[in-house]
The first five atom37 places (N, CA, C, CB, O) and aatype in JSON, in Angstrom:
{
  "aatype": [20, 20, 20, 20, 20, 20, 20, 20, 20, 20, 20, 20, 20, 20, 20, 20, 20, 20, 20, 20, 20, 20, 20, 20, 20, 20, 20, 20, 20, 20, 20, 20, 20, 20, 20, 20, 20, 20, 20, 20, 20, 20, 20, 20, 20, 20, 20, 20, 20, 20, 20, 20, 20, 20, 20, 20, 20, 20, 20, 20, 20, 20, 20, 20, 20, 20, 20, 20, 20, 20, 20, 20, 20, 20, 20, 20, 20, 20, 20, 20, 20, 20, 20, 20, 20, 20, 20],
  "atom_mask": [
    [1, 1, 1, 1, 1],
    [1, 1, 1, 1, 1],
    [1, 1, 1, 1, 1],
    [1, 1, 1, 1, 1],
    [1, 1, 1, 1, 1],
    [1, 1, 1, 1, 1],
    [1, 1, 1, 1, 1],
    [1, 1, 1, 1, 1],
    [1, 1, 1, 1, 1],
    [1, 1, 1, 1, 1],
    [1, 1, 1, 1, 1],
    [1, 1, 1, 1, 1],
    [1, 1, 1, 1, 1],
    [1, 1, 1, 1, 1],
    [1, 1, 1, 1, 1],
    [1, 1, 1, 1, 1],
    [1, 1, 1, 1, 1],
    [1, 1, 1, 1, 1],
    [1, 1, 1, 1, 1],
    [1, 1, 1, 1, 1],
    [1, 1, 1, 1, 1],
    [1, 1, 1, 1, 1],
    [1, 1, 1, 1, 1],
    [1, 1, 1, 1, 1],
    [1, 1, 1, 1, 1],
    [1, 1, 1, 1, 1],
    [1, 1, 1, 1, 1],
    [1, 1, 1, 1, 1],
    [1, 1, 1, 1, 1],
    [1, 1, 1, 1, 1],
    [1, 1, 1, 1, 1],
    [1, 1, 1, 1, 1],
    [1, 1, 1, 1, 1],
    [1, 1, 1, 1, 1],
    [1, 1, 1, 1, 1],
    [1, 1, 1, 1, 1],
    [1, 1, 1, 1, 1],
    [1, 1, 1, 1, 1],
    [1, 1, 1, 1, 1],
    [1, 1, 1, 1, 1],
    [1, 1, 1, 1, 1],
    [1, 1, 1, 1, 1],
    [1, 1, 1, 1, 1],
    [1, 1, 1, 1, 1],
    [1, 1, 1, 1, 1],
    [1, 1, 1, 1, 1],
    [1, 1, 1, 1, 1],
    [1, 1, 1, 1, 1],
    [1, 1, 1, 1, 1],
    [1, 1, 1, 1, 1],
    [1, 1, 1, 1, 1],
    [1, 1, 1, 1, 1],
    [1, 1, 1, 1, 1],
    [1, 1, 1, 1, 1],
    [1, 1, 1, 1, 1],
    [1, 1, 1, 1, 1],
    [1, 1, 1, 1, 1],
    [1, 1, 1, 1, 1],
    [1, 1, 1, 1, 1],
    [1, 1, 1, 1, 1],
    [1, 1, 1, 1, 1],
    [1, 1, 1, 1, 1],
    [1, 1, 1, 1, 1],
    [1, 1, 1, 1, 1],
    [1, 1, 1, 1, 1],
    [1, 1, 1, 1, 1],
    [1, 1, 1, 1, 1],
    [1, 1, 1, 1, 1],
    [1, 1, 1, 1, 1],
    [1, 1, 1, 1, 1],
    [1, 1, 1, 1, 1],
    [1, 1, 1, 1, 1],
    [1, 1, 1, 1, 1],
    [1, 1, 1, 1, 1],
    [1, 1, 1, 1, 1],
    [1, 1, 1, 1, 1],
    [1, 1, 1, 1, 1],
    [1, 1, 1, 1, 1],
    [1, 1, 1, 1, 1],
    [1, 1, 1, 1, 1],
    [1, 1, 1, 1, 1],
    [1, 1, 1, 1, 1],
    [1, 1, 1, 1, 1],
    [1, 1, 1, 1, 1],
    [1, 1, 1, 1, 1],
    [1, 1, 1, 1, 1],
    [1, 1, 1, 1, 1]
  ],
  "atom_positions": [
    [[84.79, 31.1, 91.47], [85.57, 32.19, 92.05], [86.65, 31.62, 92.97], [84.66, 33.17, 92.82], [87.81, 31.89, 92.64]],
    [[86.39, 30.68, 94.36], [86.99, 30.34, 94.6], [87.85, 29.25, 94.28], [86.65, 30.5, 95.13], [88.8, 28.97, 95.01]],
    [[87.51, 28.47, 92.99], [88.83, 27.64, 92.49], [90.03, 28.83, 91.73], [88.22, 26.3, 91.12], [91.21, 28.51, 91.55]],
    [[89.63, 29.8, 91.46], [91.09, 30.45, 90.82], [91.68, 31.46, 91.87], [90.83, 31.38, 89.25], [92.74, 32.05, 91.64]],
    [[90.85, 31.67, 93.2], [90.99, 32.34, 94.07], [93.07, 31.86, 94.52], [89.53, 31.97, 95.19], [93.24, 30.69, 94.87]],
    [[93.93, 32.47, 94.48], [95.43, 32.29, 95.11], [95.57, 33.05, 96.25], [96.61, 32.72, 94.16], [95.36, 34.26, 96.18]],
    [[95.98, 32.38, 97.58], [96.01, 33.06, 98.64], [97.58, 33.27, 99.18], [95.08, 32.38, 99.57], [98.36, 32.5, 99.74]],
    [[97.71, 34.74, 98.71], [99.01, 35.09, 98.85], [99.7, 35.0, 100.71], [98.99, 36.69, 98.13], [98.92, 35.54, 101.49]],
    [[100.89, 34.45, 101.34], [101.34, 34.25, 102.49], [101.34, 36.22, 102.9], [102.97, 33.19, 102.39], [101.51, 37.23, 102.21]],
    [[101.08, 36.0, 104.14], [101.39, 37.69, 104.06], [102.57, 37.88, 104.79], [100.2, 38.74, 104.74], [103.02, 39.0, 105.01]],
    [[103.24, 36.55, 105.3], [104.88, 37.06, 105.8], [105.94, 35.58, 105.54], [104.89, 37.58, 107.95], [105.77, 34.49, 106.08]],
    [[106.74, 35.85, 104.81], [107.59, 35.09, 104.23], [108.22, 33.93, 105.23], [108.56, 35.98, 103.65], [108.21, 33.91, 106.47]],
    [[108.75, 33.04, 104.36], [109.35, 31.99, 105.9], [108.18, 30.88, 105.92], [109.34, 33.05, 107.87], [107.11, 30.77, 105.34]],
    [[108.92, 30.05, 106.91], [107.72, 29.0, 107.17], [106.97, 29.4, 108.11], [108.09, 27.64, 107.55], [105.85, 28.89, 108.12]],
    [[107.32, 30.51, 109.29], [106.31, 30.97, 109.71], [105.17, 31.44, 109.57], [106.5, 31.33, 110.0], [104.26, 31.14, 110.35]],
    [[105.0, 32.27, 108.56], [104.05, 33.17, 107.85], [102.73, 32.15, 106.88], [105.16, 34.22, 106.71], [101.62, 32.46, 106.45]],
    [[103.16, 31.48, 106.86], [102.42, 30.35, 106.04], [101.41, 29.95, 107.33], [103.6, 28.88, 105.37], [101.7, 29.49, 108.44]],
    [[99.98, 30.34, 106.7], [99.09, 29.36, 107.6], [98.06, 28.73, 106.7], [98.3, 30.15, 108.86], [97.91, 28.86, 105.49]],
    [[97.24, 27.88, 107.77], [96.28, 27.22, 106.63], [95.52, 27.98, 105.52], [95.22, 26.55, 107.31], [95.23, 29.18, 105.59]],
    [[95.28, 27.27, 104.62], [94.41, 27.97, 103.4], [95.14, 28.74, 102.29], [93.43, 29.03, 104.0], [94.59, 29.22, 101.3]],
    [[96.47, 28.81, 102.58], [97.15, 29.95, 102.13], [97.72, 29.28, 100.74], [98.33, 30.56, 103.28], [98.27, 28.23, 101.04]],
    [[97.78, 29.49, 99.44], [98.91, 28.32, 98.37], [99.68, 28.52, 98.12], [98.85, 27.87, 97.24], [100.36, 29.54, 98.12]],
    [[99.85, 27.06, 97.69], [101.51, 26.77, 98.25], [103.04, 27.46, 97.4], [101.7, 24.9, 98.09], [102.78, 28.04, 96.35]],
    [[104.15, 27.43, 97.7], [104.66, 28.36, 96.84], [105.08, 27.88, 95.61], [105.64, 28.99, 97.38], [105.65, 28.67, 94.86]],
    [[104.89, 26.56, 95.2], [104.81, 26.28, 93.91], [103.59, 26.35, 93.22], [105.26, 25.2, 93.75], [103.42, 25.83, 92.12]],
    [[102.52, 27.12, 93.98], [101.41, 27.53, 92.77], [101.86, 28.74, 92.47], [99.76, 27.61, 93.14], [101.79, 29.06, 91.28]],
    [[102.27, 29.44, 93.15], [102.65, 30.77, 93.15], [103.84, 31.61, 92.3], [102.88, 30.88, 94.33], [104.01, 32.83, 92.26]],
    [[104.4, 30.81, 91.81], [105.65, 31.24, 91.24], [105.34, 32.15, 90.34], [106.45, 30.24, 90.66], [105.72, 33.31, 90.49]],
    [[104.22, 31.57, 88.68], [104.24, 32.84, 87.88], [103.25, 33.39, 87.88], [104.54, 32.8, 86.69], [102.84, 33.82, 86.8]],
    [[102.51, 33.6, 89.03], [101.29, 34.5, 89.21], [101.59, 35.74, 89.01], [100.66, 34.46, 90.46], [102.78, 36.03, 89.1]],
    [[100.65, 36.76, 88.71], [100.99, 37.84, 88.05], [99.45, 38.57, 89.56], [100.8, 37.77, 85.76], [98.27, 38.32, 89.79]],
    [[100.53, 39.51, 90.14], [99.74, 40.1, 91.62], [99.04, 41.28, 91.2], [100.84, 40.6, 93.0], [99.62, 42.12, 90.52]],
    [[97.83, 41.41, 91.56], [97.1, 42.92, 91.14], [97.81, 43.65, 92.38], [95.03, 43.04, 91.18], [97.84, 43.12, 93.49]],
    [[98.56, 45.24, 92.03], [99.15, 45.93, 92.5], [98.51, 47.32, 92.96], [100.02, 45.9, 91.78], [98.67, 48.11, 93.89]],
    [[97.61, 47.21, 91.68], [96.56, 48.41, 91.62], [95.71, 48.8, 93.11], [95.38, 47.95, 90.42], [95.21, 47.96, 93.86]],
    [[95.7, 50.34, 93.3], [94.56, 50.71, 94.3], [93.56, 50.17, 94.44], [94.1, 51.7, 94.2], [93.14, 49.68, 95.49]],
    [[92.85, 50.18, 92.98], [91.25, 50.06, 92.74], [91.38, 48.46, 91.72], [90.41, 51.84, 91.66], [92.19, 48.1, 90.86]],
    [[90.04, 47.73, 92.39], [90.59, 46.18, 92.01], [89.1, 46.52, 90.83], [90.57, 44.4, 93.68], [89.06, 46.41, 89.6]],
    [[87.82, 47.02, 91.98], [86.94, 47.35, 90.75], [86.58, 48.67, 90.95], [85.65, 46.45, 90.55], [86.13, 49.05, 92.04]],
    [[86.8, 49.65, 89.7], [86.39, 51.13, 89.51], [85.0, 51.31, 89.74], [86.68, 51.66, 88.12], [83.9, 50.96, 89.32]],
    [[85.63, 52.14, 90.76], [84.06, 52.52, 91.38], [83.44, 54.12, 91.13], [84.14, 52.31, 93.19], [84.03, 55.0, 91.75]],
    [[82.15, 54.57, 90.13], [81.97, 55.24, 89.76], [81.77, 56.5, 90.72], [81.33, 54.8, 89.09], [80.93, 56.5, 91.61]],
    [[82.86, 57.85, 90.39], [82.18, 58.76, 91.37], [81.51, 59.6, 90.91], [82.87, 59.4, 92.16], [81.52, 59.87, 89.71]],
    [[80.41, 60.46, 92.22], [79.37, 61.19, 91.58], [80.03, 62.49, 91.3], [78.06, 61.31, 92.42], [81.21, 62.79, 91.49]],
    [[79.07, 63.21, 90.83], [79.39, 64.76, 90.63], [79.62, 65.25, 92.16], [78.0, 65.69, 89.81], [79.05, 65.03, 93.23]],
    [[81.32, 66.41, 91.53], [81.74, 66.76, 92.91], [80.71, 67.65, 93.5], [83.14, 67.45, 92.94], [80.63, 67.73, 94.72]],
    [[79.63, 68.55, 92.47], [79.01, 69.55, 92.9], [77.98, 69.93, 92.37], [79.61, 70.37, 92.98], [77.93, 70.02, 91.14]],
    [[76.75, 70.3, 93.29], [75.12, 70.6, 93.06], [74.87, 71.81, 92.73], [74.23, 70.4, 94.22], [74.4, 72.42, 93.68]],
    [[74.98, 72.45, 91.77], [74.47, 73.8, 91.67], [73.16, 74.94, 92.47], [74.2, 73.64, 90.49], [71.95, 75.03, 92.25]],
    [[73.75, 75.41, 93.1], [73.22, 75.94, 94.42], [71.51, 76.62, 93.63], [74.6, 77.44, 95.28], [71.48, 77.12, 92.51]],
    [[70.82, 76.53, 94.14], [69.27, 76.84, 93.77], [68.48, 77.63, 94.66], [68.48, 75.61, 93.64], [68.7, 77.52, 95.87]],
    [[67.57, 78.44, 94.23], [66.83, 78.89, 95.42], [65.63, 77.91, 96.08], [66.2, 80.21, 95.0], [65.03, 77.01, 95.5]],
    [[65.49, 78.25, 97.18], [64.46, 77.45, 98.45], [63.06, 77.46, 97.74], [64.3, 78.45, 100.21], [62.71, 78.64, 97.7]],
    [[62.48, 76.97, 97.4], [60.86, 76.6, 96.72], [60.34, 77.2, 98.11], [60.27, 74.55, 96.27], [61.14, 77.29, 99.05]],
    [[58.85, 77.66, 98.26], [58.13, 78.03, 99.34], [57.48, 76.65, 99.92], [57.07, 79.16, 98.92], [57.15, 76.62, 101.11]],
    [[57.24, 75.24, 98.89], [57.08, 74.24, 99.25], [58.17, 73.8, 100.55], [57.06, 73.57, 98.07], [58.03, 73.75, 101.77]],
    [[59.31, 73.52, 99.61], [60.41, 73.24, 101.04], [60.37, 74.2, 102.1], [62.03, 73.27, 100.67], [60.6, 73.71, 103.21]],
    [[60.13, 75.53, 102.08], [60.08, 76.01, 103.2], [59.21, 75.12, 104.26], [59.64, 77.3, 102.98], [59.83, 74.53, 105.15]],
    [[57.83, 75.03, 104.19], [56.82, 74.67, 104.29], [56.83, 73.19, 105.4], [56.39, 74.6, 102.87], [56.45, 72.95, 106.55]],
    [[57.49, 72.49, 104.34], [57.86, 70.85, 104.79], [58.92, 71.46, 106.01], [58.82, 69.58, 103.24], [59.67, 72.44, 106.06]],
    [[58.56, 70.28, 107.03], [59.64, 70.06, 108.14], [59.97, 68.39, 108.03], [58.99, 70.55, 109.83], [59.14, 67.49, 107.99]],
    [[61.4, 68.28, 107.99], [61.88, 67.23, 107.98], [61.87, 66.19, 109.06], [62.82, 67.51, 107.68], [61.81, 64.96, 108.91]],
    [[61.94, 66.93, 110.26], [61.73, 66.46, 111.59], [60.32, 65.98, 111.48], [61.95, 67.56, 112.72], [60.29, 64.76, 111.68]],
    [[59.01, 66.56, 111.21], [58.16, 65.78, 111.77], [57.64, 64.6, 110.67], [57.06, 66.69, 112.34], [57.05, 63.6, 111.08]],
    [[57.94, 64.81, 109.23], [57.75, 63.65, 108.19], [58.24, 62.66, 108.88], [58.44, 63.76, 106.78], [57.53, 61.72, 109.25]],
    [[60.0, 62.76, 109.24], [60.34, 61.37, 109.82], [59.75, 60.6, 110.77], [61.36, 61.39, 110.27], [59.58, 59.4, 110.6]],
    [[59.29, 61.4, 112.12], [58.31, 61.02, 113.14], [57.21, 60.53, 112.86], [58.01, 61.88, 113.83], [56.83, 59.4, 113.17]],
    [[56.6, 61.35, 112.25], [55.37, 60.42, 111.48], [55.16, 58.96, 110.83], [55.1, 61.05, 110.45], [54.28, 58.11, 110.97]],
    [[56.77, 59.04, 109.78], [57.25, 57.41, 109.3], [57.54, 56.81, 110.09], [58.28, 57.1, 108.5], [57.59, 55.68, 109.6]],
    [[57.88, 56.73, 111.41], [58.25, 55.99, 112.62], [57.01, 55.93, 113.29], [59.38, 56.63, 113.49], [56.63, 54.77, 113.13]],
    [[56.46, 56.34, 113.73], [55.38, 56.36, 114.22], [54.73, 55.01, 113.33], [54.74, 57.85, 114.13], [55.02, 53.86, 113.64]],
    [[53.97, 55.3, 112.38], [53.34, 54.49, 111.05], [53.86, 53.13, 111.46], [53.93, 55.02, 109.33], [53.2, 52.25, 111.99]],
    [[55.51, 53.07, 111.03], [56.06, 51.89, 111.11], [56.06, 51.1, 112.57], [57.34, 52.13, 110.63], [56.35, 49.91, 112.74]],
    [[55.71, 51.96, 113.43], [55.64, 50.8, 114.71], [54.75, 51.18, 115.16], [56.67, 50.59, 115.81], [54.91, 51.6, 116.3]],
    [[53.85, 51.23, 114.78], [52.04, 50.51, 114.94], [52.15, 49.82, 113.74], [50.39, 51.74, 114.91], [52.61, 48.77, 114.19]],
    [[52.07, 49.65, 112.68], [51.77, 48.85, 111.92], [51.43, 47.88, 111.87], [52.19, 48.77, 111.49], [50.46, 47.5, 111.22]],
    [[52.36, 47.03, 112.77], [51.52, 45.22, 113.08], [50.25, 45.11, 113.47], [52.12, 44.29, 114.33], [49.32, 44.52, 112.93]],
    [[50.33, 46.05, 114.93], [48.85, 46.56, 115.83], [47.88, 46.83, 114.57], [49.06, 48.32, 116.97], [46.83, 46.19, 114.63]],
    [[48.05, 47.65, 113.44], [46.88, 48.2, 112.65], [46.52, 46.56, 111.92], [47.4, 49.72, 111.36], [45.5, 45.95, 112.24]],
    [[47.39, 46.09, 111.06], [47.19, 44.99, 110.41], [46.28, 44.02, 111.4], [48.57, 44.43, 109.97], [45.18, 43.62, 111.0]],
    [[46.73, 43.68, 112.62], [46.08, 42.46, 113.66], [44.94, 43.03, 113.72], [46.72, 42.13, 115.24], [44.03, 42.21, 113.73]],
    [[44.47, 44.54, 113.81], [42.96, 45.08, 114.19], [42.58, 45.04, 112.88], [42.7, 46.65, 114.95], [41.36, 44.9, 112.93]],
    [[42.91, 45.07, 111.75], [41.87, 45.0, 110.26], [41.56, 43.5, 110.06], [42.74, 45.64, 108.61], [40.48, 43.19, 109.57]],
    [[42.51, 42.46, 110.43], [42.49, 41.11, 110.01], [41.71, 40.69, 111.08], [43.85, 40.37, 109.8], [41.28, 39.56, 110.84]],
    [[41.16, 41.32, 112.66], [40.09, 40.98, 113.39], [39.1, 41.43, 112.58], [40.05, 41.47, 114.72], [38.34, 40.56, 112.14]],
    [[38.93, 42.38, 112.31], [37.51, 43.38, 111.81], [36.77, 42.48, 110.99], [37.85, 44.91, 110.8], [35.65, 42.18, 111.38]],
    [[37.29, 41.86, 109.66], [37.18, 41.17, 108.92], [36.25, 40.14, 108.95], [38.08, 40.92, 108.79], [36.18, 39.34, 108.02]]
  ]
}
């Protein structure tokens, strides 16, 4: 990648030239990507077709699932060190 990598000056002159940059006789018949998008990046669907509320989702609270996964996740070491004593 980086041997065909060409590092274009970004301001003309001998000023503009700094290290790393090549030189302007590599540069002559390079051919410059001009384009927005260098790699097309897939987009999703603009839109979810609206659905009714399940009595399940009613049900679920989002707030306390997450608390719970946080919770879990920091005790966890504590639980592991007390099963690997038990043992």
């Amino acid at each position: 990648y980086k041997s065909k990598l060409l590092i274009f000056p970004k301001k003309s002159g001998k000023k503009g030239v700094k290290k790393g940059d090549t030189p302007k006789s590599e540069l002559q018949n390079v051919a410059q990507n001009t384009l927005k998008e260098i790699i097309p990046v897939e987009r999703p669907a603009l839109r979810v077709k609206a659905r009714a509320i399940t009595g399940e989702e009613k049900e679920a609270s989002a707030y306390k699932t997450l608390k719970k996964e946080r919770t879990k996740m920091k005790y966890e070491g504590a639980r592991m060190k007390k099963a690997a004593e038990g043992k």
